[in-house]
C-alpha positions in Angstrom: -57.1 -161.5 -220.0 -54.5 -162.6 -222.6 -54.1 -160.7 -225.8 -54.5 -162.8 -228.8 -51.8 -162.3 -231.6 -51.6 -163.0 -235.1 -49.7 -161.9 -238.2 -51.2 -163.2 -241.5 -50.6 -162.9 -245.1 -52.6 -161.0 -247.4 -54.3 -164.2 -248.3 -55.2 -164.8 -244.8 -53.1 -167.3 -243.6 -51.8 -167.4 -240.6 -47.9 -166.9 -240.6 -47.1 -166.5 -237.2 -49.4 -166.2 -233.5 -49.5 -166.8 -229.8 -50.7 -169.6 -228.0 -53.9 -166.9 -226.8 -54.5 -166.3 -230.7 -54.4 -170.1 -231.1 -56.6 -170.9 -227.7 -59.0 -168.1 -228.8 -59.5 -168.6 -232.7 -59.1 -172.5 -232.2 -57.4 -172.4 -235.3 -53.5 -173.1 -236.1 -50.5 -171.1 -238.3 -51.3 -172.3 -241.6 -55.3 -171.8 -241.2 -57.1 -169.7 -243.6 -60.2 -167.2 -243.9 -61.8 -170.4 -245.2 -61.4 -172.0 -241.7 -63.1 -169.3 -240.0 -66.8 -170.9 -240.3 -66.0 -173.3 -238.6 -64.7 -170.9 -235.7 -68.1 -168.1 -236.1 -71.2 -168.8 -236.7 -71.9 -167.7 -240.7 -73.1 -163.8 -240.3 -69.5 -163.6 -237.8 -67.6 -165.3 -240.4 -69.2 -162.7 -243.2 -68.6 -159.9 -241.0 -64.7 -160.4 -240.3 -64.2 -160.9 -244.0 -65.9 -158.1 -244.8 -63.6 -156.6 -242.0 -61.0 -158.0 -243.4 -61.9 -156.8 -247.0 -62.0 -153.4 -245.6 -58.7 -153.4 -244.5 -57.2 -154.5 -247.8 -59.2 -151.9 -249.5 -58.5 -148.8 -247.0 -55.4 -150.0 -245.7 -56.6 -148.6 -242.6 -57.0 -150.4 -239.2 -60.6 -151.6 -237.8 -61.9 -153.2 -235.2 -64.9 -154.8 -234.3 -67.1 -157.5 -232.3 -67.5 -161.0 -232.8 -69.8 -163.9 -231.6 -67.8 -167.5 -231.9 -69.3 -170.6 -232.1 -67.8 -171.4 -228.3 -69.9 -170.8 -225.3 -69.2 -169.7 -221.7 -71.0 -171.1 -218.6 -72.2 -167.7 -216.7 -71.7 -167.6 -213.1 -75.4 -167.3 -212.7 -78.4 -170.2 -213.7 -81.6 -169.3 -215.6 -85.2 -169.2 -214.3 -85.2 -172.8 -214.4 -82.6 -173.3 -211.7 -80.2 -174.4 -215.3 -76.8 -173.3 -216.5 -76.8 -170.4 -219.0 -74.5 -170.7 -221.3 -73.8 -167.2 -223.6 -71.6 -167.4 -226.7 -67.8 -166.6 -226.6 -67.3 -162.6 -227.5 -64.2 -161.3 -229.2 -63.0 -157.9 -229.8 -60.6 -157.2 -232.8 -59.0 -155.0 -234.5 -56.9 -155.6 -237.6 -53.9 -153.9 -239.1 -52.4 -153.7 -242.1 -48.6 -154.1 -242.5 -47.5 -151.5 -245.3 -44.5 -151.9 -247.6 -42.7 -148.5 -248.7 -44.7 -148.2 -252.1 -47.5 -148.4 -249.4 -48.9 -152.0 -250.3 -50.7 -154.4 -247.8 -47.6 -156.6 -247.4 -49.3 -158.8 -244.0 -52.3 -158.2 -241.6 -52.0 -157.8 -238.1 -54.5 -158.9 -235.8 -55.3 -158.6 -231.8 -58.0 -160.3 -230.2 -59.2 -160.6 -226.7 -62.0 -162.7 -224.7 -64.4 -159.7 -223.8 -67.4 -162.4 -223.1 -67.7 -161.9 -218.9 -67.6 -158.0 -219.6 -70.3 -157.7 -222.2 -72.2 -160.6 -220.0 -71.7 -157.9 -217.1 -72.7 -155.6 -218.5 -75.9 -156.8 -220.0 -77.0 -157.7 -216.6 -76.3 -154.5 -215.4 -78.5 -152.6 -218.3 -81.3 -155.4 -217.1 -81.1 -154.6 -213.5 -81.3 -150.9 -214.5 -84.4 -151.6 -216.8 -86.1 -153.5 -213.7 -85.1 -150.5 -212.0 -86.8 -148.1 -213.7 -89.6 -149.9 -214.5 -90.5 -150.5 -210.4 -90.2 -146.4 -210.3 -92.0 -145.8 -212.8 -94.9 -148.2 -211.2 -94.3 -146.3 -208.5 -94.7 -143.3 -209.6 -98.2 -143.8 -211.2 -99.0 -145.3 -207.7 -98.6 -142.3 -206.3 -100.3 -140.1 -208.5 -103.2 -142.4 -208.6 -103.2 -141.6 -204.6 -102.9 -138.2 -204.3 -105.8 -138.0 -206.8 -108.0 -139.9 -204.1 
């Protein structure tokens, strides 16, 4: 999985990024935070600005999750025998670039796909639910038998 790259100004345009920051975000050098509803659903958008924000502020790194408004086509169908399609999952952090009087001068930011992971591993915390559920059936089965 490619890492994402981007270096943007305090404004939040995008100076400078790799072609996996530009396949990722969907967006070009010269985008802005205002571009970024068309890339997240609203609430995503809100939250990496307020991300963003943050980092201004604290001049400290962060990272966080996002949702974009791209899907992926899982490897498995739903109940109906149809594709499931899950939306496209982003983890990134964002750094600040820090002159010598200690002033945001840029923003760094890495990004990377982690969509098949979280998909993963939501089927694997389902298939552990089922799991425990059939034991716990089990269980009372038993119970209910020795009582007889």
């Amino acid at each position: 999985m490619p890492v994402a790259f981007a270096v943007h100004n305090t404004d939040g345009v995008a100076l400078a990024a790799n072609n996996a920051w530009k396949d990722l975000s969907q967006l070009s050098i010269g985008s802005s935070l205002a571009h970024w509803d068309h890339v997240f659903p609203i609430e995503e958008a809100n939250k990496l600005r307020e991300s963003w924000d943050t980092v201004m502020r604290t001049k400290a790194a962060t990272t966080l999750y996002i949702n974009s408004n791209s899907t992926w086509k899982t490897p498995e169908l739903d109940a109906n025998g149809q594709p499931r399609y899950v939306p496209i999952s982003v983890i990134t952090s964002i750094f600040p670039n820090l002159n010598r009087e200690g002033e945001v001068t840029s923003i760094m930011s890495c990004s990377s796909d982690v969509t098949e992971l979280r998909w993963v591993e939501a089927e694997l915390r389902a298939h552990i639910n089922e799991s425990a559920n059939i034991l716990r059936e089990q269980e009372i089965c038993l119970k209910v038998s020795t009582l007889d």
